[in-house]
N, C-alpha and C positions, 0 to 999 in steps of 0.2 A: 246742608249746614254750611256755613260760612265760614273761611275761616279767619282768624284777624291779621292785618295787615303786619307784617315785621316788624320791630322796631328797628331805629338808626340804630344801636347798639348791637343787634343781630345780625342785619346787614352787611355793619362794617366786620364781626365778629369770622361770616363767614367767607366774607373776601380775603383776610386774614388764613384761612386755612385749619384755625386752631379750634380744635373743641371748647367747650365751655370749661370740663377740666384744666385743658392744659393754661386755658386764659388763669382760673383763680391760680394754677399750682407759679405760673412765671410770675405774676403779679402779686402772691399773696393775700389774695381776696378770699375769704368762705366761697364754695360752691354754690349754697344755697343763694349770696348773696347777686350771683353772675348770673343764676337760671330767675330771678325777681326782675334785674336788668334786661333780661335775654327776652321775657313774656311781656313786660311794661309793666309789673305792680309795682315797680317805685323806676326813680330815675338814676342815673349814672351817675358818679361824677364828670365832671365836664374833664378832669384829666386823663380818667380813663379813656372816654371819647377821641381826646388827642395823642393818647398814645397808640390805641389802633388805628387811625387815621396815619400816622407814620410810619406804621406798620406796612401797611398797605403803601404809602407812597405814591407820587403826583401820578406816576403812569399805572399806576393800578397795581401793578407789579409788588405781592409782597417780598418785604425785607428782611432776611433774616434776624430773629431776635435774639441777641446777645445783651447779658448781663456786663456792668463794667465794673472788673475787678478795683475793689479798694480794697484799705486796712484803716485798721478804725483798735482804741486804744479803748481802753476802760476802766475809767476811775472810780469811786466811793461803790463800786459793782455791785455793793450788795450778792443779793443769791443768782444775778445774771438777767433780770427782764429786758434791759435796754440789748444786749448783749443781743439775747432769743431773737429779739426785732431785725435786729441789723447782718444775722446770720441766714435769716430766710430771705436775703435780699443777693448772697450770695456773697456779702463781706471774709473778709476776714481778722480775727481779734490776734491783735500781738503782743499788747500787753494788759495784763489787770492787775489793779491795785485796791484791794481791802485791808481793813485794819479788825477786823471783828471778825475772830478766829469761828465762831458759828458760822456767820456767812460764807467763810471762806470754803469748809469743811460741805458746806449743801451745792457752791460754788462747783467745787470739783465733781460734785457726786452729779450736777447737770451738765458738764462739760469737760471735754478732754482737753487740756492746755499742754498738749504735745509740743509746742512749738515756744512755748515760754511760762516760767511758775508764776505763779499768785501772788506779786508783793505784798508788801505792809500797809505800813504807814507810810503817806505819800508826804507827809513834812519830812521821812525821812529819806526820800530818793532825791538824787540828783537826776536833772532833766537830763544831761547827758547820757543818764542810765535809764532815759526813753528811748525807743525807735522812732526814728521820722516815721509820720502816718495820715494819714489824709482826715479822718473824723476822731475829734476829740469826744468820747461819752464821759460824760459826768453825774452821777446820781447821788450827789452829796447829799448829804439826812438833813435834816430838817433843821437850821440854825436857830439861834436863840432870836433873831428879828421873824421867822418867819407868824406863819397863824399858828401852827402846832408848838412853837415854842412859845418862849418868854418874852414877851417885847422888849426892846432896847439892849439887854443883854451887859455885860460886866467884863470886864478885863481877865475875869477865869474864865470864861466859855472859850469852846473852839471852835473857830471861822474860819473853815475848807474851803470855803469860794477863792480866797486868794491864792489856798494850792493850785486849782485851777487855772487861775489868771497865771501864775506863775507860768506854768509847764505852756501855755498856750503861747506868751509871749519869748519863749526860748525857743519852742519848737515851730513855730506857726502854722499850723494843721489847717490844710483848705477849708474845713466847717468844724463846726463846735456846736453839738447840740448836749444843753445842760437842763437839769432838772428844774421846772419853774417853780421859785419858793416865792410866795406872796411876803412880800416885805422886802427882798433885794436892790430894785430896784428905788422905794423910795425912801430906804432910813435913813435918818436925819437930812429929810429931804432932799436926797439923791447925792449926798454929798457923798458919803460910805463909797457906793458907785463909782 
């Protein structure tokens, strides 16, 4: 019987040194998804590909894999998904702010915040009572311009993106990854913006 040719992803996988485990466990990939890569029932992403390739290194020689420590902040947190994400990547969270004492209350029950409590309301923090941090998360709810809300929205609704913008431009946090609400970008045609 024959057997089938390796794929590049197998190749470079085991020039790397690394099992298919330790690949999904550093990378955060499913298992199942690595051994589909590893046979050829689907294909790679092309950055995974580049990331074992640097792995490996021009003289063949692999390169130790090290994770690089950030801090990352967490706004409208909700019960912590954006959080989850950025924890298995080896982050670490220094501060969170919810205002919906539900969330907050399932918040804690999924995370230990040893290192700093659960705020409030973020109209009512002062930036200075942020920590500098490299990634801004924001999972602000669903505003009155978004599809889930009410279009156009009234002078009583409340508009958290500008907390946002606030604390970003006080603090200037290397990245800022915010929740995509359809309708931010073009209300009253891009002016809001």
């Amino acid at each position: 019987m024959k057997h089938p040719k390796p794929t590049d992803f197998a190749l470079l996988r085991e020039k790397t040194g690394l099992t298919v485990e330790e690949v999904a466990d550093r990378f955060g990939i499913n298992k199942r998804t690595v051994y589909r890569w590893e046979n050829g029932d689907t294909k790679p992403v092309k950055t995974m590909l580049l990331m074992l390739r640097k792995l490996v290194g021009k003289s063949g020689v692999v390169i130790p894999f090290k994770r690089a420590p950030f801090t990352f902040i967490d706004l409208f947190a909700g019960i912590g998904g954006m959080r989850r994400a950025f924890e298995t990547i080896g982050s670490e969270c220094i501060f969170t702010s919810e205002w919906d004492l539900s969330c907050r209350k399932t918040y804690l029950a999924n995370f230990s915040c040893t290192n700093h409590s659960v705020a409030g309301d973020i109209t009512e923090i002062h930036a200075q009572d942020i920590p500098a941090h490299d990634v801004l998360l924001a999972g602000f709810p669903c505003q009155p311009f978004s599809v889930a809300g009410k279009r156009g929205g009234t002078s009583d609704d409340r508009y958290l993106w500008p907390e946002m913008l606030r604390v970003i431009s006080e603090i200037m946090p290397t990245w800022v990854l915010a929740e995509n609400v359809g309708g931010l970008v073009s209300l009253d045609n891009g002016l809001v913006f």
